[in-house]
C-alpha positions as CSV (number, residue, x, y, z in Angstrom):
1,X,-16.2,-7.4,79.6
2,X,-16.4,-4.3,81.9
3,X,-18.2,-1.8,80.3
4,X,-18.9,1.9,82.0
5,X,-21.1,4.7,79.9
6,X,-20.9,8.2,80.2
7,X,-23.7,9.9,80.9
8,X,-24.8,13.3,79.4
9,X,-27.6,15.4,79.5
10,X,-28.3,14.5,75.9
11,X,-26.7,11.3,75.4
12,X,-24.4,8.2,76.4
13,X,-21.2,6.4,75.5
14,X,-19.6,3.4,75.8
15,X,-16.4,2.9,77.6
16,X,-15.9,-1.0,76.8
17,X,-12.5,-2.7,78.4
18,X,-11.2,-6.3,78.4
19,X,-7.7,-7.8,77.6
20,X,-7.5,-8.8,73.3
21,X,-10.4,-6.1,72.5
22,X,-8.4,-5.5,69.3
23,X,-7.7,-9.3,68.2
24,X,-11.0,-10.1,68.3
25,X,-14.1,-8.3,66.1
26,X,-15.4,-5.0,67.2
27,X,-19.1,-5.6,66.3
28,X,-20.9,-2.0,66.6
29,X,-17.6,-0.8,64.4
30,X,-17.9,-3.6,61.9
31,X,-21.6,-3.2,61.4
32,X,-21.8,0.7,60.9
33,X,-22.3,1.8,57.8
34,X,-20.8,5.0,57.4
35,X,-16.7,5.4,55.9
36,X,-14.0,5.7,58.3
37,X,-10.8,6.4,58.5
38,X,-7.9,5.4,61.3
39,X,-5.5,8.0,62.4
40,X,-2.5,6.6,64.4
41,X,0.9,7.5,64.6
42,X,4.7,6.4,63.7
43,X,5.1,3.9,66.2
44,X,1.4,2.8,67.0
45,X,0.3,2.2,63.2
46,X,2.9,-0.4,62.9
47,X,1.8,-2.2,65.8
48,X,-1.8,-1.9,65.3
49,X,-3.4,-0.5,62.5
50,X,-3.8,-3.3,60.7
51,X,-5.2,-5.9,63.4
52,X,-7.9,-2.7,63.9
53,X,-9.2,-3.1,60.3
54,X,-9.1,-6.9,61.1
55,X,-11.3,-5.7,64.1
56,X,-13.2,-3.8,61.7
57,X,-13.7,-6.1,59.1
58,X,-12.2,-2.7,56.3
59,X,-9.1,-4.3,55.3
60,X,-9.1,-1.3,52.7
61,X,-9.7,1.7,55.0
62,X,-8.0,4.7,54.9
63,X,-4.8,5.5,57.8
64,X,-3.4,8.2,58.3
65,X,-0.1,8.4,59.9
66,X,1.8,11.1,61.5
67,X,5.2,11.0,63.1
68,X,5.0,10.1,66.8
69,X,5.4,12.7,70.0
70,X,3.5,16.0,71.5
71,X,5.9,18.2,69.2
72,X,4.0,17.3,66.5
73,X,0.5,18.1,68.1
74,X,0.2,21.3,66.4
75,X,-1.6,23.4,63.8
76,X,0.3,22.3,61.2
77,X,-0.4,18.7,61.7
78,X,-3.7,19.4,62.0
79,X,-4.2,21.6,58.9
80,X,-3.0,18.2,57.1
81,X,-5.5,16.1,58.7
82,X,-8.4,18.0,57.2
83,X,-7.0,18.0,53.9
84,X,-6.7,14.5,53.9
85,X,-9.8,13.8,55.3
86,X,-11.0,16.4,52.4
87,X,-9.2,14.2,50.0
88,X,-10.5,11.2,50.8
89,X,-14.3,12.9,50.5
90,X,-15.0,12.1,53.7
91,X,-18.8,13.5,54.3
92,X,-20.7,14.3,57.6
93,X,-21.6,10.8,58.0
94,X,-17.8,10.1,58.5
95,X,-15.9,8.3,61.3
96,X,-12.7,9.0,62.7
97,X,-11.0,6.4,64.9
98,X,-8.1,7.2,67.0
99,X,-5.9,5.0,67.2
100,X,-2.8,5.7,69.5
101,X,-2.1,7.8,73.1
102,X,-3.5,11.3,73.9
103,X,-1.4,13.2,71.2
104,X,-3.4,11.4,68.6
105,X,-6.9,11.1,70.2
106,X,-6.4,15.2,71.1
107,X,-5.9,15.8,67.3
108,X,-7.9,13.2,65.7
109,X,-10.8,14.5,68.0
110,X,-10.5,17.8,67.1
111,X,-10.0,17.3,63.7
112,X,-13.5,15.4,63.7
113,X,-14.4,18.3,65.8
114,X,-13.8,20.7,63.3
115,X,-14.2,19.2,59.5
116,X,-17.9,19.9,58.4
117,X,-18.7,21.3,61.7
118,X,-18.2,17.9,63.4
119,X,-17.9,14.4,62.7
120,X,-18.1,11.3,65.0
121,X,-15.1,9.8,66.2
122,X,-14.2,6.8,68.4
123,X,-10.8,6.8,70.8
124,X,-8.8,3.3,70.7
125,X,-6.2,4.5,73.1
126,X,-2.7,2.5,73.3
127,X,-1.2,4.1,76.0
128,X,-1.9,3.9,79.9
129,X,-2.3,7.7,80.2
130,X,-4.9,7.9,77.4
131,X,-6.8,4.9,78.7
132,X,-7.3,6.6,82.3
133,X,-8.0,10.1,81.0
134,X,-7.4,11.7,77.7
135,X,-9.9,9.2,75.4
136,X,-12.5,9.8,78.2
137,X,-14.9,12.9,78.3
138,X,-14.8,14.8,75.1
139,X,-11.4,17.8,75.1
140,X,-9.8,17.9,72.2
141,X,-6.8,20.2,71.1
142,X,-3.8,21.0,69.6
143,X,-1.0,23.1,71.3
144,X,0.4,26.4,70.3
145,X,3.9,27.9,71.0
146,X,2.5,30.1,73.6
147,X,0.9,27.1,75.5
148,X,-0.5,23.4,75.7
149,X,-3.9,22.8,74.5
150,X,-5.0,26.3,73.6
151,X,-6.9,25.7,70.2
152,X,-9.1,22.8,70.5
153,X,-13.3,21.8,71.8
154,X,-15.6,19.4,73.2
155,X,-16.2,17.2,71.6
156,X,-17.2,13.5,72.7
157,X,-16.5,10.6,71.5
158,X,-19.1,8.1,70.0
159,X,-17.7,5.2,72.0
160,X,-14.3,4.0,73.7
161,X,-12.3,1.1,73.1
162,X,-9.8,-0.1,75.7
163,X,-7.9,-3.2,75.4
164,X,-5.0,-3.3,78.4
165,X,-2.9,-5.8,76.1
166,X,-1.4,-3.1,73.9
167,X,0.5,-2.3,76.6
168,X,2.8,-4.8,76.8
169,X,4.5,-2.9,73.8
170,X,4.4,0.2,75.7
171,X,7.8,1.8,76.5
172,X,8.5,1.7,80.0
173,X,9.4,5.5,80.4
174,X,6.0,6.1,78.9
175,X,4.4,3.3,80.9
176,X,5.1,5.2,84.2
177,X,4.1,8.3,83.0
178,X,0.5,6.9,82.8
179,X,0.7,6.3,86.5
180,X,0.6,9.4,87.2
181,X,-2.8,9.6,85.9
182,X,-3.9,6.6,87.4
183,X,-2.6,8.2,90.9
184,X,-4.4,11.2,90.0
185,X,-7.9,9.8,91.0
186,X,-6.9,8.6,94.5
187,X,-5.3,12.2,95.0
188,X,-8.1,14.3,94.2
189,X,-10.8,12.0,95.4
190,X,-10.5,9.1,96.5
191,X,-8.0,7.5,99.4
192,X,-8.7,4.2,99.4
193,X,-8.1,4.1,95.9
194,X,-4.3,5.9,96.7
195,X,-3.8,3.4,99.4
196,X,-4.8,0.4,96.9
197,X,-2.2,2.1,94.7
198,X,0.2,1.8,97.5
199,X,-0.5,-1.4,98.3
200,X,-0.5,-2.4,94.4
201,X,2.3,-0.5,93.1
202,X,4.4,-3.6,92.5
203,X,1.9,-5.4,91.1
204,X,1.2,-2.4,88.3
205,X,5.0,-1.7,87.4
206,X,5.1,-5.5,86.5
207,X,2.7,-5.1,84.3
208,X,-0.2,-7.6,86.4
209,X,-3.1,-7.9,83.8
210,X,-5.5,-8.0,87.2
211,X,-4.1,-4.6,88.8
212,X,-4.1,-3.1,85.8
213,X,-7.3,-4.2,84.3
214,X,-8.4,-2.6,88.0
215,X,-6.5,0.2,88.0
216,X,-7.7,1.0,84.8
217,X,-11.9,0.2,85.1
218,X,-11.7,2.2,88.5
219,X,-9.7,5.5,86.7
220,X,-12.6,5.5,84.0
221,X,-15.2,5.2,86.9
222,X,-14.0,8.1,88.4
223,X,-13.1,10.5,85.4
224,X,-17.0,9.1,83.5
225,X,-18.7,10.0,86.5
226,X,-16.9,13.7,86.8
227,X,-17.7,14.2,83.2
228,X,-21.3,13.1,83.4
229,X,-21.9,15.8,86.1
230,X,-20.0,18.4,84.9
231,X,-19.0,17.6,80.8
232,X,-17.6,21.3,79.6
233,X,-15.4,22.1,83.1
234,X,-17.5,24.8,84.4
235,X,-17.0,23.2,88.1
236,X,-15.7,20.1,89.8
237,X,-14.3,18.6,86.7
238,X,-11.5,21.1,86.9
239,X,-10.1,19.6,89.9
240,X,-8.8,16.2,87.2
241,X,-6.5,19.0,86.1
242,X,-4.6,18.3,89.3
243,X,-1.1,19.2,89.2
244,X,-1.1,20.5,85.8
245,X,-1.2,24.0,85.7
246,X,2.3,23.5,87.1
247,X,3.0,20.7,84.3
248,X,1.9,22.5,81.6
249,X,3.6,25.1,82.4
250,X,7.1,22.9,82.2
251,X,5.9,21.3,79.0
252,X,5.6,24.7,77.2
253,X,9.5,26.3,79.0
254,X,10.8,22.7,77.9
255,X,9.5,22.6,74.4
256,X,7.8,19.7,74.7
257,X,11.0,17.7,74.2
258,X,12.1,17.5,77.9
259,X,9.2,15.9,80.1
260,X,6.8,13.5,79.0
261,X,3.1,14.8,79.8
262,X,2.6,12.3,82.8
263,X,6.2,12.9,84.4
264,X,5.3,16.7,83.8
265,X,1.8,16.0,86.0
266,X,3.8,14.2,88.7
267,X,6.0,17.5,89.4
268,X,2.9,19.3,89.1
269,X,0.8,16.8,91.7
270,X,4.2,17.4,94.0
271,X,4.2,21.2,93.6
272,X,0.8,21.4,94.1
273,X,0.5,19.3,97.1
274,X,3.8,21.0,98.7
275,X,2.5,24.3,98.1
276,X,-1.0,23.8,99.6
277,X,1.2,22.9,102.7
278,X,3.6,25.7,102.5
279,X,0.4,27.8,102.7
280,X,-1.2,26.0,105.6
281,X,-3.9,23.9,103.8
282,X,-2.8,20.3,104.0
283,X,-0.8,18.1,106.4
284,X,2.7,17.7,105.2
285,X,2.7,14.2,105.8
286,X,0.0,13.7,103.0
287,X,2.5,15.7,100.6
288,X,5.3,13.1,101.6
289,X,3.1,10.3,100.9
290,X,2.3,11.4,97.9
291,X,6.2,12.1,96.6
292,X,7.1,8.8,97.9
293,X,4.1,6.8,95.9
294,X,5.4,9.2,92.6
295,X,9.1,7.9,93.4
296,X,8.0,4.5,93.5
297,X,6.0,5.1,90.0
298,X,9.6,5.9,89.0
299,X,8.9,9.5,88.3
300,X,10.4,12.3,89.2
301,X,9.3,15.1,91.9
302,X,11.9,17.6,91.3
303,X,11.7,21.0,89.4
304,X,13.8,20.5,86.3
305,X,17.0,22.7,86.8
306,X,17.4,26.2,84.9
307,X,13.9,27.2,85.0
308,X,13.0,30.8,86.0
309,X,10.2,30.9,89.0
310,X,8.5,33.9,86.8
311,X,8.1,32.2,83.5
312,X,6.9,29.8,85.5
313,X,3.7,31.4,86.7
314,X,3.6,33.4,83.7
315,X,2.5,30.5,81.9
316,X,0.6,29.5,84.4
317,X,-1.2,32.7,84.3
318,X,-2.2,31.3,80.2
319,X,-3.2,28.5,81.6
320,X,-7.3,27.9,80.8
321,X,-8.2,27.5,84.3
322,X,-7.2,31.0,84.8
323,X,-10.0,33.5,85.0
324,X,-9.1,37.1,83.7
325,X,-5.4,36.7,84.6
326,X,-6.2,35.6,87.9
327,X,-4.3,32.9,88.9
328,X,-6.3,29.6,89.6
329,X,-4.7,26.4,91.0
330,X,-6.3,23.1,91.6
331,X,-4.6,22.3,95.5
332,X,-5.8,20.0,98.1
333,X,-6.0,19.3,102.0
334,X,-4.6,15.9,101.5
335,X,-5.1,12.7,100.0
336,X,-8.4,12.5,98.1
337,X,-9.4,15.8,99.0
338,X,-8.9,18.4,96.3
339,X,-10.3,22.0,95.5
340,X,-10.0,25.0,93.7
341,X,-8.1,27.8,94.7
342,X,-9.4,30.8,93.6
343,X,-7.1,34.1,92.8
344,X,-3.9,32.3,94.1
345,X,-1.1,34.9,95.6
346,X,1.2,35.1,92.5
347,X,3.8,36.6,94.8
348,X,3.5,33.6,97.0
349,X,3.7,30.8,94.3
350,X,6.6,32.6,92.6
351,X,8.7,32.3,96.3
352,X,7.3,29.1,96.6
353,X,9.0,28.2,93.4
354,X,12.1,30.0,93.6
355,X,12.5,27.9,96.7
356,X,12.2,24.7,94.8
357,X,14.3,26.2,92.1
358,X,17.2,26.5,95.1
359,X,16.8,23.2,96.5
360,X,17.5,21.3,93.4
């Protein structure tokens, strides 16, 4: 079984991965002591919950289940989760395990963030996107109207369980999105890895339990060593946010309903990459490889019609990798070469945009 740790200044975690994690006994789990409680989601729980406390050896614990989709990652939702977690007289010596894709590991993790000033928690992500990047490296949150992700912390996991089976229940829209994730890494840092993606694409839409079980173990490579250098985002670990201060920004005008989070990164990626050439910081050419790689993904590229280039960048502007309004983009000079661009030209980006906005 491949197994990666996270390293931090003060401590480690587990990131264990292997195909039928979840049908066989998950013995650190089983053997802990403490109470726990499984937090999943309307279309996850079904699926899963109970082969976890099978996993677990609780057939009696606790779930609590909320109704699937990032609409519901709110305050609201979250306010509930405490008070349940109240209910059930969980204590500090409590465990919350995640069960489901980053909407539930963001607010299950925050929620164990928050109740009694911080519980442990373990992510059991069953989606692609949350497997390469949301159950790994401790950010937590729940969105607010004005934007995505503004209340939330760090908070790390105590371990991370990844079993690439759940996925053959995965959706195929939501499948894809993960991709973009997974395409994230090569983009920002790595092109061999883009080039084994191009070389593998195939292979990953049809599900391969080999590519993905690679695609997987070399995203969680990438995003634990990022973490374990930089673990609250003062530096390089901004540059994983690759392409979306664009997508957030089209996540919050499209009331989450519109774009899924991944599809909303791939726009972003695109934007990001087209603009940096617009501006005369990367070869075109890298830009058009990476559009064509997204297209292949099955995932669109285009600015969503009806947007207007200001509200654009005036999200952008809430986004939390701004610095005191300033606008601050993660671009690149190509394929696996990222940085961050300091005090962007808003004047610039919202042309940029408008431009895009006219070519649809």
């Amino acid at each position: 079984m491949p197994e990666l740790h996270v390293e931090l200044a003060a401590r480690r975690y587990p990131i264990h991965i292997a195909s039928g994690l979840l049908q066989g006994r998950l013995a650190a789990l089983a053997q802990a002591p403490e109470r726990m409680l499984i937090v999943t989601d309307g279309h996850v729980g079904p699926l899963y919950a109970e082969r976890l406390k099978r996993a677990i050896g609780r057939p009696d614990c606790p779930v609590w289940q909320m109704p699937a989709g990032e609409a519901e990652k709110n305050l609201a939702r979250f306010g509930e989760l405490l008070e349940r977690m109240a209910e059930l007289g969980l204590t500090r010596d409590a465990r919350v395990l995640a069960l489901g894709g980053g909407v539930i590991g963001d607010l299950a993790g925050f929620a164990a963030a928050c109740y009694m000033r911080g519980i442990g928690f373990v992510q059991i992500p069953t989606t692609l996107l949350a497997m390469v990047d949301s159950s790994v490296g401790g950010k937590t949150a729940v969105d607010l109207p004005a934007g995505k992700n503004l209340a939330g912390a760090f908070h790390q996991p105590d371990a991370v369980y990844i079993d690439p089976d759940v996925l053959a229940t995965l959706p195929e829209r939501e499948f894809r999105a993960g991709l973009a994730e997974v395409l994230k890494y090569g983009a920002i840092a790595d092109a061999r890895f883009f080039g084994w993606l191009e070389d593998h694409a195939e292979a990953l839409l049809a599900r391969d339990a080999a590519a993905l079980e690679a695609a997987i173990l070399a995203s969680c490579r990438h995003k634990a060593a990022i973490v374990a250098r930089d673990e609250t985002e003062q530096g390089e670990r901004a540059l994983l946010n690759f392409g979306h201060t664009f997508g957030h920004a089209l996540e919050v005008l499209l009331d989450y309903g519109t774009l899924l989070h991944g599809e909303a990164v791939a726009i972003g990626m695109r934007l990001a990459a087209d603009f940096a050439a617009a501006r005369g910081l990367a070869d075109a050419g890298d830009g058009r490889r990476l559009r064509a790689l997204l297209m292949r993904f099955g995932l669109p590229v285009g600015l969503p019609s009806g947007l207007d280039a200001e509200a654009v960048v005036a999200k952008m502007r809430l986004d939390k990798k701004a610095a005191a309004g300033r606008l601050r983009l993660i671009l690149w000079q190509g394929v696996g070469r990222a940085f961050i661009a300091e005090d962007v030209d808003a004047e610039a980006l919202t042309g940029f945009l408008r431009a895009q906005s006219a070519g649809n």
